[in-house]
TIMI-2910 file (N, C-alpha, C, CB; in pm, 1 decimal, decimal comma, always signed):
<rs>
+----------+----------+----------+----------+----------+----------+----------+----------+----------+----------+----------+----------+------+
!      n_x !      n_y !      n_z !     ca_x !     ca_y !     ca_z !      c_x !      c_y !      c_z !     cb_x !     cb_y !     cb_z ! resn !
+----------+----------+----------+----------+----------+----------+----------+----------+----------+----------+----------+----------+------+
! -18751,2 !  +1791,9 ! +15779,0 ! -18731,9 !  +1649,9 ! +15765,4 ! -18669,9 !  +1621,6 ! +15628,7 ! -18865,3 !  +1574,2 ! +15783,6 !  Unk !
! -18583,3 !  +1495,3 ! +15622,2 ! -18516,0 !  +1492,9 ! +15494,7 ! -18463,5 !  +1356,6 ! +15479,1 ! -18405,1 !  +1598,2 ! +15483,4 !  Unk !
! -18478,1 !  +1275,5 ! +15397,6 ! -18437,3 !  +1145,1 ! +15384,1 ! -18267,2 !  +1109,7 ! +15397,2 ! -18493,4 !  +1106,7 ! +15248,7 !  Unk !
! -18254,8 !  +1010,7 ! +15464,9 ! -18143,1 !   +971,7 ! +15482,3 ! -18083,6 !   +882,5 ! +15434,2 ! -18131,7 !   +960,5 ! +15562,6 !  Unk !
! -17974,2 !   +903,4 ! +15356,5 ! -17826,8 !   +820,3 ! +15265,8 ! -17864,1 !   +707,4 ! +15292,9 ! -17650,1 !   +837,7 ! +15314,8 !  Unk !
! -17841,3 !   +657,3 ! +15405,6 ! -17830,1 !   +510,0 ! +15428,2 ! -17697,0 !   +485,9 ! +15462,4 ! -17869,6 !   +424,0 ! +15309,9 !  Unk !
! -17583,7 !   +565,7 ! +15407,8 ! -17451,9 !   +570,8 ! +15405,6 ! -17402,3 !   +596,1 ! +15556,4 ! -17408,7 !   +676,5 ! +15304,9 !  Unk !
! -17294,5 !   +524,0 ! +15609,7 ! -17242,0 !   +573,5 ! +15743,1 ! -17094,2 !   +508,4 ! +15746,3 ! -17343,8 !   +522,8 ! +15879,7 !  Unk !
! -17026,7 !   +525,1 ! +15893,7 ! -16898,6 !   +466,4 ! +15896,2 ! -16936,8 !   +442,2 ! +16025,5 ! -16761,4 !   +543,2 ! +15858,8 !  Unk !
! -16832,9 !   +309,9 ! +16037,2 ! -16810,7 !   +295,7 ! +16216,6 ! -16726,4 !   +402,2 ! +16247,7 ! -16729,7 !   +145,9 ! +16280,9 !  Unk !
! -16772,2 !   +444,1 ! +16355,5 ! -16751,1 !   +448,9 ! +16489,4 ! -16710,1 !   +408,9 ! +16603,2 ! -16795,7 !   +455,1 ! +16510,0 !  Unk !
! -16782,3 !   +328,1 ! +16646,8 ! -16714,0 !   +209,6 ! +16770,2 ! -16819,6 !   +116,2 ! +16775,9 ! -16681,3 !   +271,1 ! +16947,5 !  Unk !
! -16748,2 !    +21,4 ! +16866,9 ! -16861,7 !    -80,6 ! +16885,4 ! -16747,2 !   -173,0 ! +16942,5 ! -16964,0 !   -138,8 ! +16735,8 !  Unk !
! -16841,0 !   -268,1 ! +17010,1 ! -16781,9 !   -412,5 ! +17150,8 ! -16858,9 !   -533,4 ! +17075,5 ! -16869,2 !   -392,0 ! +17377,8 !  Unk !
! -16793,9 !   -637,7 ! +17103,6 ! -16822,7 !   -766,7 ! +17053,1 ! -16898,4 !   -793,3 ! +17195,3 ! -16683,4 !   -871,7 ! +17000,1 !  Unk !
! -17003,8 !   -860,2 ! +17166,3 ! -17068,7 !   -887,1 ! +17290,3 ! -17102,3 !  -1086,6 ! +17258,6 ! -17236,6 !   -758,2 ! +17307,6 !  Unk !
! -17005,5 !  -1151,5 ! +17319,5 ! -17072,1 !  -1283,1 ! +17350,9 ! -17117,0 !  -1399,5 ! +17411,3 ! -17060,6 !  -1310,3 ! +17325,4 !  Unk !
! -17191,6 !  -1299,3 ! +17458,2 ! -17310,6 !  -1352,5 ! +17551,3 ! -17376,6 !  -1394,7 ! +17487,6 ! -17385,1 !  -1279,8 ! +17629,9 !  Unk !
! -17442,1 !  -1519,2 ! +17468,5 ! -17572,0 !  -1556,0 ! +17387,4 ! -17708,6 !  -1496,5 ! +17404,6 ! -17596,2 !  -1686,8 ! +17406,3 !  Unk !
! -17829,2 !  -1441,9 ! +17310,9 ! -17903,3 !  -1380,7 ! +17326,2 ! -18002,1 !  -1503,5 ! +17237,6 ! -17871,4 !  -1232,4 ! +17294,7 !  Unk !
! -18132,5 !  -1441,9 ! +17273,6 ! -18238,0 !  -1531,6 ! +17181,6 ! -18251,3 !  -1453,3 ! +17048,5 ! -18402,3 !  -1550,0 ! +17256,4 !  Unk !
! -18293,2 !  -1370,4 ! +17066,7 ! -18296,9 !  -1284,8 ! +16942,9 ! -18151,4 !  -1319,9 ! +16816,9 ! -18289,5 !  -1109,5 ! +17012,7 !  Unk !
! -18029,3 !  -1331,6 ! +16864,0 ! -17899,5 !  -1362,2 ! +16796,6 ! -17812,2 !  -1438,8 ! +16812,0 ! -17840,2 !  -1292,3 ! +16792,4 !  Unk !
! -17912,9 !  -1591,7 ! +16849,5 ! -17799,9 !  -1704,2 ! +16861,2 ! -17695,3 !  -1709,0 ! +16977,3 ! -17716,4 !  -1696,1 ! +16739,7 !  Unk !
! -17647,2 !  -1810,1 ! +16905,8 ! -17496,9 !  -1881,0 ! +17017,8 ! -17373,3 !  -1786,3 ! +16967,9 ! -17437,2 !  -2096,7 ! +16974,3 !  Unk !
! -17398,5 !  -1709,9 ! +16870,1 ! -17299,7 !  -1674,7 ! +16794,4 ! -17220,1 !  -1512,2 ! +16860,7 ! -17371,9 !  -1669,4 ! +16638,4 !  Unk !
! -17151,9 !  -1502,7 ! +16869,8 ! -17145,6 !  -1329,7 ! +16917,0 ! -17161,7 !  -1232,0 ! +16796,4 ! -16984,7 !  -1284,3 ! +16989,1 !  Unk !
! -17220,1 !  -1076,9 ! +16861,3 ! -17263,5 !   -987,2 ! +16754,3 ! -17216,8 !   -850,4 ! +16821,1 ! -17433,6 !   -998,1 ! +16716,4 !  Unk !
! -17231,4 !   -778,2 ! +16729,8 ! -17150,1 !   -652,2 ! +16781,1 ! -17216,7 !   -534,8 ! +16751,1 ! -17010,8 !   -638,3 ! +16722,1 !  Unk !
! -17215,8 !   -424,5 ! +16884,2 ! -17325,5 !   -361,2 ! +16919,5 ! -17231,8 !   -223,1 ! +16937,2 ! -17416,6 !   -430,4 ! +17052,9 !  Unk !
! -17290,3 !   -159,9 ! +16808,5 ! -17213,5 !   -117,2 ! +16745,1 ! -17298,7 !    +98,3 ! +16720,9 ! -17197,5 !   -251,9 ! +16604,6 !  Unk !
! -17202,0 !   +190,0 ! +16746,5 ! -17215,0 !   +326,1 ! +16703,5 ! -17185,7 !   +402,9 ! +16581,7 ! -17160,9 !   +378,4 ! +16773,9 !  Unk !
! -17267,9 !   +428,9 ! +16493,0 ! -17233,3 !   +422,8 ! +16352,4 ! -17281,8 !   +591,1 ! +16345,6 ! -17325,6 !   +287,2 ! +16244,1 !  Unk !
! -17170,4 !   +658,4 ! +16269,5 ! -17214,5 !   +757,9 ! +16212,7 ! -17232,8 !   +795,8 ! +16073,9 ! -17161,6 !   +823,6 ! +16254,7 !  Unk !
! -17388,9 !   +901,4 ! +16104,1 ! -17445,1 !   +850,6 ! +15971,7 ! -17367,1 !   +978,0 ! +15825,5 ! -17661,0 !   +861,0 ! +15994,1 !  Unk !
! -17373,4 !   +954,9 ! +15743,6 ! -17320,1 !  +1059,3 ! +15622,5 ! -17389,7 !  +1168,6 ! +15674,0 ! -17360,6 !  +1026,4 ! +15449,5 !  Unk !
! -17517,0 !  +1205,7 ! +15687,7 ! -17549,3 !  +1338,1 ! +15721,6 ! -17487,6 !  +1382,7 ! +15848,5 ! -17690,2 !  +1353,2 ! +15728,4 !  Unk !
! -17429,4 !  +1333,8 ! +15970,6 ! -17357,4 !  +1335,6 ! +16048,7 ! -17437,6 !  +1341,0 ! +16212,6 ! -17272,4 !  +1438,9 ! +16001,4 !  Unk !
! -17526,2 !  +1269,6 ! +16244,8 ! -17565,9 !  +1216,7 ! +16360,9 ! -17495,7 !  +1072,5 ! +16409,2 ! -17709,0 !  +1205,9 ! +16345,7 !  Unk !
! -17499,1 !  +1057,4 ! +16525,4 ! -17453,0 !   +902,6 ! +16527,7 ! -17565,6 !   +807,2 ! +16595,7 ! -17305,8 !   +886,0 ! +16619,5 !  Unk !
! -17589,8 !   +713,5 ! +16567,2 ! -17708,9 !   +592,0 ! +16625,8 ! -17651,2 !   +456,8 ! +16671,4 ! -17821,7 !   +544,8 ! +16499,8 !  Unk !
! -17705,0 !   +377,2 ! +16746,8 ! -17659,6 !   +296,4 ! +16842,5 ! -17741,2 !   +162,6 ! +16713,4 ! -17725,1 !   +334,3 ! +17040,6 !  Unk !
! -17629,9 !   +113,1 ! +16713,9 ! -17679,3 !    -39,4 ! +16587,6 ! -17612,7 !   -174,2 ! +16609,7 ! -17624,5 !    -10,5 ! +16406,0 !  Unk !
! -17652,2 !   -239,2 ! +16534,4 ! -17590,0 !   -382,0 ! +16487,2 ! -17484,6 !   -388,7 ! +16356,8 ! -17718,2 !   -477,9 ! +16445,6 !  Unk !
! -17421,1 !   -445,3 ! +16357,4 ! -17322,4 !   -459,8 ! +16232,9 ! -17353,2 !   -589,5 ! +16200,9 ! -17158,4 !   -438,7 ! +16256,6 !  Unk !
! -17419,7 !   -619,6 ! +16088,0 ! -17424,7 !   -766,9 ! +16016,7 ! -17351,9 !   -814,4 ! +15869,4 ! -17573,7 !   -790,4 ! +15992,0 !  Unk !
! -17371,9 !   -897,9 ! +15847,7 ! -17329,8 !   -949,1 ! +15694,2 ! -17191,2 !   -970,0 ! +15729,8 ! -17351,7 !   -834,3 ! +15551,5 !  Unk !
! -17104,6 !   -964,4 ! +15816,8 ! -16957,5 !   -976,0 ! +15815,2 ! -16902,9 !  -1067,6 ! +15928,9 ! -16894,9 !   -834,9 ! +15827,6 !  Unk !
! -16783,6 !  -1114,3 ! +15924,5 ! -16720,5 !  -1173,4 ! +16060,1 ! -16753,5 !  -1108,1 ! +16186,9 ! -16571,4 !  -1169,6 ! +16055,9 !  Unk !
! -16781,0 !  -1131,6 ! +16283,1 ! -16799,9 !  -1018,7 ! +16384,7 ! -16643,4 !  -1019,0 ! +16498,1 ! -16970,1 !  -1059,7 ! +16484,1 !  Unk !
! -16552,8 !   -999,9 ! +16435,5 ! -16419,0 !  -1016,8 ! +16480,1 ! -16327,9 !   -872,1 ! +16445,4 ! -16358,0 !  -1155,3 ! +16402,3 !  Unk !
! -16256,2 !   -831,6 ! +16536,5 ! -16168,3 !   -725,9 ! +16522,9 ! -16122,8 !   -672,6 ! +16382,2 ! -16060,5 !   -763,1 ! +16592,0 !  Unk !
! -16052,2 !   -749,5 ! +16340,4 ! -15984,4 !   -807,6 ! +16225,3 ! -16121,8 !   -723,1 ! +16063,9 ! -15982,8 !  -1042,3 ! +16260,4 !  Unk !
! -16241,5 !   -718,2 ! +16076,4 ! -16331,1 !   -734,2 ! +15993,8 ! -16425,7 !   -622,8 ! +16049,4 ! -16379,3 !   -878,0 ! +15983,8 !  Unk !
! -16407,9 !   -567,9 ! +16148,0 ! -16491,9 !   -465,6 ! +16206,8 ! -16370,3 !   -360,4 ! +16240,9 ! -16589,6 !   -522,7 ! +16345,8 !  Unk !
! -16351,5 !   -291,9 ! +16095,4 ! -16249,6 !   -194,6 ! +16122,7 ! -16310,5 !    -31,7 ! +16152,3 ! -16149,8 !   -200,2 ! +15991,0 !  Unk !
! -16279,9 !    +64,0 ! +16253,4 ! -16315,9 !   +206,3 ! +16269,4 ! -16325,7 !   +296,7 ! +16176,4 ! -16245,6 !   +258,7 ! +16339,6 !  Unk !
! -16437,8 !   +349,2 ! +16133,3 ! -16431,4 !   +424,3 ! +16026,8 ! -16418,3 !   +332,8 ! +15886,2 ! -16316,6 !   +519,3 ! +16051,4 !  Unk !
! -16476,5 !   +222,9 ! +15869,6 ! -16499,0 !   +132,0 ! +15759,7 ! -16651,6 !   +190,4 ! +15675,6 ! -16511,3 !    -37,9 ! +15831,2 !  Unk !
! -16666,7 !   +196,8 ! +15593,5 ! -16772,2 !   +227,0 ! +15506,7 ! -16900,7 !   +148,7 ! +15526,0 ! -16726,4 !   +209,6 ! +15376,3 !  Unk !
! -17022,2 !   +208,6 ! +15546,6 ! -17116,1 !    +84,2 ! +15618,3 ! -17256,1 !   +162,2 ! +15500,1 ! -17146,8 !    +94,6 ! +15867,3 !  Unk !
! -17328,1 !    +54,0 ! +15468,4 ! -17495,9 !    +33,8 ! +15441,5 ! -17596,8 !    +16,0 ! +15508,8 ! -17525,9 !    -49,7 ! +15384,4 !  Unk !
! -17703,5 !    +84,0 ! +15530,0 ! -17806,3 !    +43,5 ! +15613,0 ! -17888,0 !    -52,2 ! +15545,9 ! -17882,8 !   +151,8 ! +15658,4 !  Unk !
! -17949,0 !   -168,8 ! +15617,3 ! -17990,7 !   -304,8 ! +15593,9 ! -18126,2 !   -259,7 ! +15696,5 ! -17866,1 !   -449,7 ! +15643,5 !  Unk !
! -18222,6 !   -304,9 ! +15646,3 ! -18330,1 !   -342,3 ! +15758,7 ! -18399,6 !   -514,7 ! +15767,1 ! -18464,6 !   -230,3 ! +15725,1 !  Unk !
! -18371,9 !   -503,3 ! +15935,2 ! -18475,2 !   -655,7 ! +15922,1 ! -18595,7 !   -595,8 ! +16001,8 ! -18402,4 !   -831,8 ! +16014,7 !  Unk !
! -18718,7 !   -699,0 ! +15922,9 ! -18803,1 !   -722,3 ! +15982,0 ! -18856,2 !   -780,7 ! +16088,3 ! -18827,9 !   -738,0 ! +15936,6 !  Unk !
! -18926,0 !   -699,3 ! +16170,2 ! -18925,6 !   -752,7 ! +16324,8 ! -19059,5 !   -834,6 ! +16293,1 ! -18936,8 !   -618,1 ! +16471,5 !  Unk !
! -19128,9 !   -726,8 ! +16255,1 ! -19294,5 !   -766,5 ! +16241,0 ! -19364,3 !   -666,5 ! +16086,2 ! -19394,9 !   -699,3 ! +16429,4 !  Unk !
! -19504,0 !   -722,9 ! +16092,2 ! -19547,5 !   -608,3 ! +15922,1 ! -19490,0 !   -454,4 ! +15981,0 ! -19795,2 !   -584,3 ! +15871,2 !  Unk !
! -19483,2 !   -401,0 ! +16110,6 ! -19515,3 !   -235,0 ! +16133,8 ! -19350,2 !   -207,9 ! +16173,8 ! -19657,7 !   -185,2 ! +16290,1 !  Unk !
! -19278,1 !   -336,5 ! +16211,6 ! -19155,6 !   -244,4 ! +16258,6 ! -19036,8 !   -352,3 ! +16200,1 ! -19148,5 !   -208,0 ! +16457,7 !  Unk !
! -18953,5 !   -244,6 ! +16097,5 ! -18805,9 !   -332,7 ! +16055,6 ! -18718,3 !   -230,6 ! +16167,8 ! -18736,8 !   -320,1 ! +15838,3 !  Unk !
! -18608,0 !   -288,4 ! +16199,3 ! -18517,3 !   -226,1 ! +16255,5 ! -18374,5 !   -224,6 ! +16130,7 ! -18497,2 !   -304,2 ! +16405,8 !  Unk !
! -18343,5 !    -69,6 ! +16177,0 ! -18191,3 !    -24,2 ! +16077,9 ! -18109,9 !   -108,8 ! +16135,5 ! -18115,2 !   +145,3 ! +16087,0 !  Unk !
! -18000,9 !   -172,7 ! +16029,1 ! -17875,2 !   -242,5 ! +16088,6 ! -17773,2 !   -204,2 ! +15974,1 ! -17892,3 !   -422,0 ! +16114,8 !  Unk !
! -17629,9 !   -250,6 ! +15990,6 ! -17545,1 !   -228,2 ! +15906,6 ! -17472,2 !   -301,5 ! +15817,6 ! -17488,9 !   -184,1 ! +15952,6 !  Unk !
! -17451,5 !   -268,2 ! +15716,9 ! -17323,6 !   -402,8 ! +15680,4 ! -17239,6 !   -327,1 ! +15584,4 ! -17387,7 !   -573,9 ! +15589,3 !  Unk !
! -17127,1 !   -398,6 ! +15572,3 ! -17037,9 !   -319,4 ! +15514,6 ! -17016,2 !   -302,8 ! +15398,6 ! -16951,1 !   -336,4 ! +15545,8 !  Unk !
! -17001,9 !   -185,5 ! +15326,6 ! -17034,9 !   -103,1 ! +15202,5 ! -17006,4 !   -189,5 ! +15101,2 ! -16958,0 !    +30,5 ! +15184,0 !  Unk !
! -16894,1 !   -234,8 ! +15083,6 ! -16829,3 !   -374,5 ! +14979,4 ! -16882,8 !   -495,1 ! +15015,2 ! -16661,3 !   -407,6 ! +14990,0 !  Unk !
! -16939,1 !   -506,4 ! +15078,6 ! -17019,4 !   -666,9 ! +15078,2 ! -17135,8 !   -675,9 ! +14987,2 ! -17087,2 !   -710,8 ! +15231,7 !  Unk !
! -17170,6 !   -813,7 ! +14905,5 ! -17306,4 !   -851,4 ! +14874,9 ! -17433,2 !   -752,9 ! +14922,6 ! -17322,0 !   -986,5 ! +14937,4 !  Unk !
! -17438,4 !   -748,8 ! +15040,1 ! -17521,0 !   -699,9 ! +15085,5 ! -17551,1 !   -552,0 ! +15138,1 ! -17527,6 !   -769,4 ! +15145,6 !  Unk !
! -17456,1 !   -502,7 ! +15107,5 ! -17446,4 !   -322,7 ! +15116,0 ! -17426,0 !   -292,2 ! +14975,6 ! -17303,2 !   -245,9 ! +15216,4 !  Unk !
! -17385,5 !   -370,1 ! +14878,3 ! -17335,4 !   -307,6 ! +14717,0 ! -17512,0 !   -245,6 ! +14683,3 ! -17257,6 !   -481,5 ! +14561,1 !  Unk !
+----------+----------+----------+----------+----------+----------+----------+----------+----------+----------+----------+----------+------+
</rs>
């Protein structure tokens, strides 16, 4: 076992907008990120436009966690140069 970077890149991912409860009226993108140590995991991409244009392949990504509840945050992403990945 061995701690992980946090560091990854996209991969792929689909804009999905369908409205969900969990994520608004807004569309979000459901997204395959591979990680620096080199596995890939099935995620969210946040902190950014969720538009083509701003969700580029192989873009530099941060792992972000939200809190679901006290016992479980879930990993999400945002991109390495943003506020919120620096």
């Amino acid at each position: 076992m061995f701690t992980a970077s946090g560091n990854a890149k996209l991969y792929s991912y689909v804009i999905n907008h369908r409205p969900r409860p969990d994520f608004g009226e807004e569309p979000h993108s459901i997204a395959v990120v591979e990680l620096a140590e080199g596995p890939r995991m099935m995620t969210n991409i946040v902190g950014c436009p969720q538009t083509p244009e701003a969700l580029q392949l192989d873009m530099p990504l941060k792992v972000t966690f939200e809190d679901k509840s006290d016992d479980i945050a879930l990993p999400k992403f945002t991109p390495a140069n943003s506020p919120a990945g620096a």
